[in-house]
N, C-alpha and C positions, 0 to 999 in steps of 0.2 A: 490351190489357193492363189488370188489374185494379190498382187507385190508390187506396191506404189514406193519407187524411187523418191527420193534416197530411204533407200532399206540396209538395215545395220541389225541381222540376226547373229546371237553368238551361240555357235554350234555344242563348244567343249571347252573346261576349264580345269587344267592342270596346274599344281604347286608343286613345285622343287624344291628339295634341300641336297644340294648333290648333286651325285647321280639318282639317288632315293626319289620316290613320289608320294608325297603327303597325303596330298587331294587329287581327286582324276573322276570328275563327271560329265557326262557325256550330256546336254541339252537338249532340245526340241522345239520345233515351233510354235508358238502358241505361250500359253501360262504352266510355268514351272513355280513347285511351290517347291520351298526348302523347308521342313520339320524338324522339331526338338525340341529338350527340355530345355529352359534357362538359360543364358551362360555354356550352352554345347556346343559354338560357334557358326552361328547360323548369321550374325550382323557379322563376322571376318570371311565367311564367304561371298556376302555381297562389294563390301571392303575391295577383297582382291580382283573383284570383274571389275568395278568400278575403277582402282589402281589398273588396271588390266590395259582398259581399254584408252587411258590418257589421264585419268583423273589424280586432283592431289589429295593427299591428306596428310593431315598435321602430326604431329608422335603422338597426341594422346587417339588418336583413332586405331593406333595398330595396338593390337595385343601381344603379348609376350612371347605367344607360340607363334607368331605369324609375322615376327621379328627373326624367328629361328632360320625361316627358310629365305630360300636364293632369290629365285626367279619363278615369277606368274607369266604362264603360256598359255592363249587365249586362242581357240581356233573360230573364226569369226566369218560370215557371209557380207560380203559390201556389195550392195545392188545387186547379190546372184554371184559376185563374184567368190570365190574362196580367199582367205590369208589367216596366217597366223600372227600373231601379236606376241614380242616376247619381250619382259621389262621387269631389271634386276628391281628388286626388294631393298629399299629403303627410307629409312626415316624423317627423311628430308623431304621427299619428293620428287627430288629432283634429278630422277634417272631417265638417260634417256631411251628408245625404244627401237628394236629388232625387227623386219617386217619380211617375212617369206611370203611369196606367191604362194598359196597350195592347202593341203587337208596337213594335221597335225603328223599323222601315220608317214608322212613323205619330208615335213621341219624336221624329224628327229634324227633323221641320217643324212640331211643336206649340210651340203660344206659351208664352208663360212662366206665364201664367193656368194651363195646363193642367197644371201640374207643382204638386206637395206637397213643401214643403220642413220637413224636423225634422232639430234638434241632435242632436249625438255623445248630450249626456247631458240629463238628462230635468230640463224646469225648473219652476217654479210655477205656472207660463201655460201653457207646451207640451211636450208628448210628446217622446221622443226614437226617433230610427227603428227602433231596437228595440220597443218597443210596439208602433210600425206593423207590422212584420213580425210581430209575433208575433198581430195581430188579423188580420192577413191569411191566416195559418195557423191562427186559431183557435185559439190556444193561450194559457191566461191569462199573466198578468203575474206571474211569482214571486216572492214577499218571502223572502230565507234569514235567517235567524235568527244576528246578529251579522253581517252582509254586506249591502252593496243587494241593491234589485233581480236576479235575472240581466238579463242579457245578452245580443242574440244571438251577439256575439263567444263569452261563454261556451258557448253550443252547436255554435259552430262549433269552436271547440277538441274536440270529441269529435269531428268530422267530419272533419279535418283534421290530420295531426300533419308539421313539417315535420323536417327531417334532421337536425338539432340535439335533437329528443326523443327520450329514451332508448327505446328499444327494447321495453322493459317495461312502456311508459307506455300510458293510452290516450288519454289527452289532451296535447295541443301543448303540450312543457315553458313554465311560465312563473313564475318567484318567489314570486309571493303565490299559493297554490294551498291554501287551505283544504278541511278534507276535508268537510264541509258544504254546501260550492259544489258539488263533483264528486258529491256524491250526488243532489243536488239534481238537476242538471241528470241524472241516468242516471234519476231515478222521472219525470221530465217526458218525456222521450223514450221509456220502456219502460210509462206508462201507466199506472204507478205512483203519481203523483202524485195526493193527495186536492184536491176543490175546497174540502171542509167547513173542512180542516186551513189552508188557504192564505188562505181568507175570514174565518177568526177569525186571522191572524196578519195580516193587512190592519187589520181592526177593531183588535185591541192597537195596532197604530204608529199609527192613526188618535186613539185615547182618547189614545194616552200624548204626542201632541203635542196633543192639547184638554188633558192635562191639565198640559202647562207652559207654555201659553199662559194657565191659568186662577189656575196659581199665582205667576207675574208679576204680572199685574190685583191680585190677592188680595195681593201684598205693594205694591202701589202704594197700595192702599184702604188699610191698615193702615198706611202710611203718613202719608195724610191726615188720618185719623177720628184717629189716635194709634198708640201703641204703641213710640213711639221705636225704639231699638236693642234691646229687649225680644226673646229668644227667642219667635219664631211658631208655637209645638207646640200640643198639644191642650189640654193645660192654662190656658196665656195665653189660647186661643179662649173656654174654658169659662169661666174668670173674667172675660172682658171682657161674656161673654155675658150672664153672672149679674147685672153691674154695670149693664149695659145693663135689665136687667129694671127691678133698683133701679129706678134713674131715671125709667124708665117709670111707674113706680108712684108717684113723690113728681110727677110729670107729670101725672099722670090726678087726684090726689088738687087738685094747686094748680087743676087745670080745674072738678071738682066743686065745690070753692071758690066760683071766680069763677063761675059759673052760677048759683049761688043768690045769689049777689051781683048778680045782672043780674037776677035775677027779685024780689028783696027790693026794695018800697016805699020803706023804709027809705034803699036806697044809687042811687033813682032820681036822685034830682039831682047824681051823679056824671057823667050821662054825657046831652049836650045835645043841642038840636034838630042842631048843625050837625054833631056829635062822629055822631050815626046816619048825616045824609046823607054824611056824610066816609066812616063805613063801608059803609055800601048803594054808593059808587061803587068801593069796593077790592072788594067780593065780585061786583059785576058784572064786572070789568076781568079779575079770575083767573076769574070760569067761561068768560070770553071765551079765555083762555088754553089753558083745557081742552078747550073745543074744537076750537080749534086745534090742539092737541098730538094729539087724539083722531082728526082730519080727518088729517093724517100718518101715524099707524099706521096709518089704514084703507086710505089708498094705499097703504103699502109693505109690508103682508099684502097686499093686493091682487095688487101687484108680484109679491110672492114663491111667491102660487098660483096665477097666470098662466107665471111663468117652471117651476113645476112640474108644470103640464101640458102646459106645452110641452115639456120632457124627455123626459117620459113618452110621449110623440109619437112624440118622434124615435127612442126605443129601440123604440117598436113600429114604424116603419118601417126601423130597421136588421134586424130580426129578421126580420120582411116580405121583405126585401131576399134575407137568407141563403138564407131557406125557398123563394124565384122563383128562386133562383140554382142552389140543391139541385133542383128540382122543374124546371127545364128542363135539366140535370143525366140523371137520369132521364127524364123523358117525351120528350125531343129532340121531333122533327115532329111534328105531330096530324092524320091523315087523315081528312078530314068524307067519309061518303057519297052525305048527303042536303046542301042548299042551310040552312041555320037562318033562311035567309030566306023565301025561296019553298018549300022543301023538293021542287025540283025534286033527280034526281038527277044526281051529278055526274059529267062523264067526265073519265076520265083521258085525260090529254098529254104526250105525251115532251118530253124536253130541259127539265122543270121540277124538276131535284134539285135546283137554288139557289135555288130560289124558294118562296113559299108557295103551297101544296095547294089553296087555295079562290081568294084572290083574285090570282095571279101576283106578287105582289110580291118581289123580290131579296132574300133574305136574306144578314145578314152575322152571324154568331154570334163571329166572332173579335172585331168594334167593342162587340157587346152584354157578352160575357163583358170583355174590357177596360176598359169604364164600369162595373161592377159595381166594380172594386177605387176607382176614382175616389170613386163614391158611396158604397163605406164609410169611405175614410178623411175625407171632407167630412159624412158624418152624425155621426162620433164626433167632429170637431172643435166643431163644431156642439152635441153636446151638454155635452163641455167646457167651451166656453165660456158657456153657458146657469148652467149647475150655478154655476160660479163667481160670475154675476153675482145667481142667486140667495142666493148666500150671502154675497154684499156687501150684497145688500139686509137681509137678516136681520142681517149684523151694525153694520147702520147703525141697523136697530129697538132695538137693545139696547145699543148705544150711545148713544144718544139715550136709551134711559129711564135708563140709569145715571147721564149728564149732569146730568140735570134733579134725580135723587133726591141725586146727589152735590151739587149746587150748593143744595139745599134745605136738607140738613146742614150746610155751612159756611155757609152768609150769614145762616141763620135764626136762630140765636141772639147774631149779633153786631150784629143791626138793630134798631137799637129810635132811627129816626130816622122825620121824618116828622110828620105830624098825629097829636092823642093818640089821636084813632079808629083811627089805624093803628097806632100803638105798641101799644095794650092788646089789636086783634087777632091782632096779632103776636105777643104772649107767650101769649096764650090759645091759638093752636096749637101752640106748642111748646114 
């Protein structure tokens, strides 16, 4: 059977109460019908794929018996890939979800190391298993415009409608049903969906939260430098600007001053043998300072171009990852004629279809195709968590110089204590 990506077949669907097993049916590809009388729970078996695989539902959707049990265990095919899906039972919705590489028969006796656990919803630190799913399908992360993220809940509402949606619908009736979201989610599914169009609406929520983290900062600073309760527009910028020149300039003119004051004969017995070595010990003590400061930012660029090519690593070994996944995908076995070693020819032997062609080795492609989905959701955690701590480090760089320049602003012109070598150095830089 030919298998257009993104493909999302669900192989086997197990209920838990316990240790006990409720429900345990095994799927197939193609159209599975479920039978029965009335009220035999044939709508809380759909229910639980549906909760299974990401979706919400409200309390009055679960029934009484399907409140009893624990945990829904989905063993599911993503692109060919294998995983199992495991997500506590409850009322709310809002539990979050268990993801093992692999066939169900190999989840039930995997340690807890070997299972990925992410939130209902998606937080500063970590993904939520909608992401996962949808990297597992290869399918980006949508931003709708006025709305989160989708969803996979949201696409399982086109996949799903239960007996309470109208008729005319094509999505699982639900209150907030923006028409934005359902389009949304029909150009992602039908292929329609631009990446150009999704990566600049990525980018916009990216600037426009740098840009009110920037403009927070920018009214703290304008807090301190001045400005009281002063209107913040373009104008008060412009004028403070202007005034700032000023000052500059009656700054630069009091310095010209004192330098030919320091160089004039005339005003030499101003400033003593002790009043020099007072100063020559303040200008060694700050360039002792500067480089210090200088030895920091060199470690923490450092830091920050280390932890960027270590990203840049990891997304060429996620890609790596795809492209061996695709590429044994297509090439399945590879039959050698000759030996690559000896280039002796080789004969063939019956009873070796599990095995490898040259050296007899057992193959298992069901344990390899299974750690493929492992290893991508531990290389994209992996690179999340990298990216973040690079941008802790950059924002420790520029935090620290803001520090330093802020605190040079305020203390400098109100110090004039100290030896007079240090008071006269003092007002001569600032």
């Amino acid at each position: 059977m030919t298998r257009f990506d993104p493909c999302l077949i669900v192989k086997r669907l197990v209920v838990k109460r316990g240790a006990a097993i409720a429900y345990d049916e095994v799927l197939h590809a193609g159209v599975n019908i479920i039978r029965g009388d009335n009220s035999s729970g044939k709508s809380t078996i759909l229910n639980f794929i549906f909760y299974g695989l990401g979706g919400d539902l409200s309390r009055s959707d679960w029934s009484e018996h399907a409140l009893l049990c624990d945990h829904v265990w989905l063993e599911a095919e993503f692109n060919g890939n294998p995983a199992v899906l495991r997500r506590k039972i409850d009322a709310s919705s809002q539990s979050a979800m268990e993801i093992f590489g692999g066939r169900y028969s190999q989840a039930v006796g995997a340690p807890i190391e070997a299972w990925n656990r992410y939130p209902y919803a998606r937080q500063k630190n970590q993904e939520s298993f909608s992401q996962a799913i949808f990297r597992l399908l290869d399918m980006p992360d949508v931003a709708v415009e006025g709305t989160s993220n989708l969803t996979i809940h949201q696409v399982l509402r086109l996949l799903y409608a239960d007996q309470l949606s109208p008729t005319d619908s094509l999505f699982r009736f639900e209150g907030y049903d923006p028409e934005n979201l359902r389009e949304a989610v029909g150009n992602l599914l039908c292929g329609a969906f631009d990446t150009e169009i999704y990566e600049l609406q990525q980018l916009k929520k990216t600037k426009e939260r740098d840009f009110t983290e920037a403009s927070a900062e920018l009214r703290s600073i304008f807090r301190v430098v001045g400005g009281g309760d002063e209107s913040m527009d373009l104008n008060w910028i412009e004028q403070r600007s202007k005034a700032l020149v000023e000052e500059r300039g009656i700054v630069t003119s009091q310095l010209s001053v004192a330098e030919e004051a320091f160089y004039d004969n005339r005003s030499s017995d101003r400033i003593t043998l002790q009043a020099q070595k007072d100063l020559y010990r303040e200008v060694q003590k700050l360039q002792g300072n500067i480089r210090d400061k200088q030895s920091e930012v060199d470690a923490i660029e450092f830091e920050i171009s280390d932890s960027a090519a270590f990203i840049n690593t990891l997304q060429a070994r996620l890609e790596a990852l795809r492209d061996a996944d695709l590429a044994a995908e297509v090439v399945r076995t590879i039959h050698f004629g000759t030996c690559p070693a000896c280039y002796a020819e080789i004969l063939e032997q019956g009873g070796e279809a599990a095995a490898c062609h040259l050296c007899k080795t057992p193959l298992d492609s069901e344990r390899a195709r299974g750690r493929v989905v492992g290893l991508i959701n531990e290389l994209s955690i992996q690179i999340k968590q990298s990216a973040k701590l690079a941008a802790e480090h950059l924002a420790t760089k520029i935090k620290g110089a803001y520090r330093t320049e802020r605190h040079t602003y305020i203390q400098g012109p109100r110090r004039d204590t100290g030896t007079p070598a240090q008071a006269w150095l003092h007002r001569q830089v600032h």
